[in-house]
N, C-alpha and C positions, 0 to 999 in steps of 0.2 A: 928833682921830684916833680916839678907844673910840669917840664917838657917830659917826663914821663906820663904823665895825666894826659896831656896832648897827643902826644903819639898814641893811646889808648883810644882816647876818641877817634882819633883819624884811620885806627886798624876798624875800628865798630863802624865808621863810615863804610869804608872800603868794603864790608863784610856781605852789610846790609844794606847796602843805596841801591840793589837793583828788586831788588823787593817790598823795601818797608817805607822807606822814603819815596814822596810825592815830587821831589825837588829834583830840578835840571842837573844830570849828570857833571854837565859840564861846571856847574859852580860848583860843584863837591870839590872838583877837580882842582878848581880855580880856588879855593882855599887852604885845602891839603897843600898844593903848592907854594902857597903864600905864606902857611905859617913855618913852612919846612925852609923856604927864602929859597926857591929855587923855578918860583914862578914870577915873571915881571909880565905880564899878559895884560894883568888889572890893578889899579891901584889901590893903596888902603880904603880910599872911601869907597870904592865901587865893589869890593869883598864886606865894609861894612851895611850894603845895603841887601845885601843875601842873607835870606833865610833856606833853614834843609828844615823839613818840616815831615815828622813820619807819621803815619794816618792808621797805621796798628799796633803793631806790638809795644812802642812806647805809652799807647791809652793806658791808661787803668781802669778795670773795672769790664773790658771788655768782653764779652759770651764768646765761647769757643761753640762752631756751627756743628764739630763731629759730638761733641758732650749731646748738646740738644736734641741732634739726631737719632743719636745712640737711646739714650732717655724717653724720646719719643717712642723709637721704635720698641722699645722692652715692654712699655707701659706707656699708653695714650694719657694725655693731659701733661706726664711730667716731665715732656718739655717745655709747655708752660709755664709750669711750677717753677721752675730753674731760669725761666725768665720774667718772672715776678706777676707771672698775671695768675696769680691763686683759684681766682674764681672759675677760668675756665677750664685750668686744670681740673678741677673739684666735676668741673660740669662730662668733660669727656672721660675720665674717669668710673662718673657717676654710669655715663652712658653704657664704658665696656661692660662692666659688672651686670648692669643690669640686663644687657644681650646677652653674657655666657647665662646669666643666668635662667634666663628664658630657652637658652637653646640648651642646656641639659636636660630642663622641665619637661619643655615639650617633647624632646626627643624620647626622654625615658617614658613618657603618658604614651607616645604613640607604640613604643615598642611593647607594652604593658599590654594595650588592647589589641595589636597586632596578634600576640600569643594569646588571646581571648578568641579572635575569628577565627584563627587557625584550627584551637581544637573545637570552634562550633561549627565551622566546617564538617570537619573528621569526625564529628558525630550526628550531622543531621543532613550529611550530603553525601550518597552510596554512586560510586562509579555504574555499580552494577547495577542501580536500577534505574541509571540514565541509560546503559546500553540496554537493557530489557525493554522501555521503553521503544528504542530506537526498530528491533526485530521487532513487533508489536504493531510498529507501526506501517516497516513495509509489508508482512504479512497482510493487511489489509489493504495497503494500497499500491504495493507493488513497488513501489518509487521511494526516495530518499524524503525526507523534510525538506519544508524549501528552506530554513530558517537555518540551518547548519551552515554557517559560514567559518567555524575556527574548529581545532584539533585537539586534543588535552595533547602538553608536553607528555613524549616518551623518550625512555631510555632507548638510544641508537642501538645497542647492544643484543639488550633482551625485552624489545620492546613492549614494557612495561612501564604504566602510568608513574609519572612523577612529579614529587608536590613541592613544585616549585612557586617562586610569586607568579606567576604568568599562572597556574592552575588555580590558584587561590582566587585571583583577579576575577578568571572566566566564569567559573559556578557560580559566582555571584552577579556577574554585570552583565551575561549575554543571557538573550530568553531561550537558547536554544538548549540550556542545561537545567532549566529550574523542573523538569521531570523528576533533578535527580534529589530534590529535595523529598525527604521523608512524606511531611505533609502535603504533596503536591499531588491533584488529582492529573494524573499526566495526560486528561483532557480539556481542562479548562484553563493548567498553566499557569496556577492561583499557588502559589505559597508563602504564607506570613512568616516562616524560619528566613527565606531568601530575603524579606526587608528588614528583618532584625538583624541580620548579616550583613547586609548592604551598609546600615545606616553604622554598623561598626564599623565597616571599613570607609564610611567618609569621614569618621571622627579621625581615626588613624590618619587617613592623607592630611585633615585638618591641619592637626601637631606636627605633623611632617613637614606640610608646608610654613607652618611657624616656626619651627627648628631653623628651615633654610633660609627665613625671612630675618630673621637673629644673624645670623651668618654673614649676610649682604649688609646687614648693619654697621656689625662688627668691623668688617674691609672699610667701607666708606667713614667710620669714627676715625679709625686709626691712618685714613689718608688724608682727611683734612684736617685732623691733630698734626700731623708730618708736616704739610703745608703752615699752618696756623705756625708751628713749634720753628721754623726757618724764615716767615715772614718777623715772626717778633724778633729773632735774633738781630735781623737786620736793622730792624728799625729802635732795638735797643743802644746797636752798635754805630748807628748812625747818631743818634743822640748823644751817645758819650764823646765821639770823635767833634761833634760840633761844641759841648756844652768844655771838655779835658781836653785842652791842648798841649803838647807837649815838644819844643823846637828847639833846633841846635841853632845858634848864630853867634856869627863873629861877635868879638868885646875887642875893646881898643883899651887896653892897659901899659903905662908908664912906654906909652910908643910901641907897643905891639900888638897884634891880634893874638885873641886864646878865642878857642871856642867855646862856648857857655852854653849850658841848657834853660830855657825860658821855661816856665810851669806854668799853664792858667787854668782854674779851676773856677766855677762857677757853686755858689753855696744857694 
């Protein structure tokens, strides 16, 4: 039964000494042989000053780094959580939640008021009495405006005006269209429909741009949770390996060597 015990230990050496164990191959070697009596290389005392000494998976209590990872990546904070720092989990956490949640808000306000200038557009801005305007103009003066520097989108096709974001943008942000504004005397270039348009579509970029600023949150929370969530693993897993040791070393019993497991634990 013991040289069954032995031989067991010395197959779990054999198994696991180029991985788990910190210890000189060559003493593994050099005791495997000695208790099997088929090494005289060292002597009993010189195998009883070796220690095999394994720095993972015999720890107890150690963080698995793919758990943490995994955890982290699902859900920021709870790789902390899982490495006992409660608080900051709670804190990055706290953080995701409150970016999606700012980036649903904002995004739904802006597409809210987005469908507000579209149809105050479409009813206070006439294609056709910015091009009437336009003949109006060179009939008097024979020549183009000088101030015409963009196109409304058309359709390649049947080139026909289309109301794209690029036309939405224009009627309201270049002066060379605010003729086409109802109230516009299309000689002074004056319409208060155009800044009540305008100012809604700066709310709209507003929320837009707080949607994407939510978004760049959210990346940078859940990268430095990733980080934070792999630095603590380490330094979890460093402290149990310094504080739980756990080694195999020669025993000298009734004149022989057995290998024995030493356990130190710190309370």
């Amino acid at each position: 039964m013991r040289k069954g015990l032995i031989l067991l230990i010395i197959i779990c050496l054999m198994v696991f000494q180029s991985d788990l164990f910190a210890a000189d191959k060559k003493d593994i070697a050099c005791l495997k042989g000695f208790v099997l009596g088929y090494s005289n290389l060292y002597s009993k005392n010189d195998v009883m000053k070796m220690t095999f000494r394994n720095d993972d998976n015999l720890h107890s209590g150690l963080k698995s780094y793919k758990k943490a990872i995994l955890l982290s990546a699902l859900i920021p904070g709870a790789g902390e959580i899982y490495n006992g720092s409660n608080i900051k989990g709670i804190v990055f956490m706290g953080i995701e939640v409150l970016s999606w949640s700012v980036y649903f808000s904002s995004n739904s306000k802006g597409e809210d008021i987005k469908r507000e200038f579209h149809l105050y557009s479409d009813t206070y801005w006439s294609a056709d009495k910015y091009f009437h305007y336009l003949d109006v103009y060179r009939q008097q003066y024979g020549y183009e405006p000088t101030n015409l520097t963009h196109n409304l989108p058309r359709d390649p096709e049947t080139n026909e005006i289309i109301k794209t974001q690029q036309y939405y943008e224009m009627t309201g942000k270049y002066d060379q269209f605010v003729s086409g504004w109802d109230d516009c005397d299309e000689w002074n270039g004056y319409s208060e429909h155009r800044f009540f348009y305008e100012d809604k579509r700066y709310q709209h970029n507003k929320f837009l741009k707080r949607a994407i600023n939510a978004t760049s949150i959210i990346l940078l929370n859940r990268v430095i949770s990733l980080v934070d969530t792999i630095w603590g693993v380490k330094l979890h897993n460093d402290k149990v390996k310094n504080e739980n040791a756990v080694n195999i070393i020669p025993v000298e019993y009734n004149d022989e060597i057995i290998p024995s497991l030493s356990l130190k634990f710190n309370w």
